[in-house]
MITI-876321 format. One record per residue (C-alpha): x, y, z. Coordinates in steps of 0.02 Angstrom, whole numbers, plus 50000, padded with zeros to 5 digits. Example, Ala and Ser with C-alpha at 12.3 -4.5 7.8 and 13.67 -1.06 7.14 Angstrom:
BEGIN
506154977550390/506844994750357/
***
This chain:
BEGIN
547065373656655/545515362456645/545115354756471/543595367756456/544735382556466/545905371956325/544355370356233/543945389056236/545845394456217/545925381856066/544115391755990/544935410556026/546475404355924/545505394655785/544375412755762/546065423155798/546815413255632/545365414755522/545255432355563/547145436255520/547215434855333/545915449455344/547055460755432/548375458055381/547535461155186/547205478355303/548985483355336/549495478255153/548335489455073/548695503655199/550545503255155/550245500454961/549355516554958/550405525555084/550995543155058/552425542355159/552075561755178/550365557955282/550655556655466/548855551955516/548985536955394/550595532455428/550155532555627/548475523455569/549645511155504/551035510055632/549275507855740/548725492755659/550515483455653/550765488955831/549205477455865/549665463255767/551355460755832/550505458556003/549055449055983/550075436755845/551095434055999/549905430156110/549115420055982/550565409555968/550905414055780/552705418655815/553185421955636/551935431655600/552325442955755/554175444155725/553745450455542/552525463255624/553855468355741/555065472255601/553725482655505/553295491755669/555195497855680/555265505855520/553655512655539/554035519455699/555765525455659/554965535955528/553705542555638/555065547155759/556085556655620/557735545855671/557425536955475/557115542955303/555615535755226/555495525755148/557325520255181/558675523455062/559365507255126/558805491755217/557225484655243/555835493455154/554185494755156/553495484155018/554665469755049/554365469855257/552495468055207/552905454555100/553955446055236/552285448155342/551355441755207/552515425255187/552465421555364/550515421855369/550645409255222/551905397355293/550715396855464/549175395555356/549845380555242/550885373655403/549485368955494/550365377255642/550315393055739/551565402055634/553265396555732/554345397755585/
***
């Protein structure tokens, strides 16, 4: 890789992380006013997770993705029917948004991409 594609890498992540905080504010407020009921939100949402577990990823904001990832299950499993939701038991929905939450603090206050 020459130092100009470094360089432009480097810029793509620097705008990737001052974008995050934005969506993931997005996916917060989607599940905080979920109605677990809605399918077309809930797909919305599994939609917008979905794509933050991937570009995080590529991103290099590991955390972050692995939190994603774990929200993307449950929402996923409920879209396929195979679990209640919200869950009688295990992870739920406010606290795996919090997880996501904590991770995009620990990267933002780490200086680092998020491998926590």
């Amino acid at each position: 890789m020459t130092a100009g594609q470094r360089e432009r890498l480097e810029s793509l992540r620097r705008d990737y992380a001052r974008d995050l905080p934005k969506r993931i504010r997005a996916i917060a407020d989607a599940a905080t006013s979920l109605d677990p009921t809605d399918r077309e939100r809930l797909e919305s949402l599994h939609h917008l997770v979905h794509r933050l577990t991937g570009s995080a990823a590529i991103y290099g904001f590991t955390g972050v993705s692995r939190a994603a990832s774990a929200l993307e299950a449950l929402i996923y499993a409920a879209l396929a029917g195979t679990a209640a939701f919200p869950p009688e038991r295990g992870p739920d929905l406010a606290g795996l948004v919090a997880a996501l939450e904590s991770e995009l603090a620990a990267a933002m206050t780490s200086g680092t991409k998020g491998d926590t």
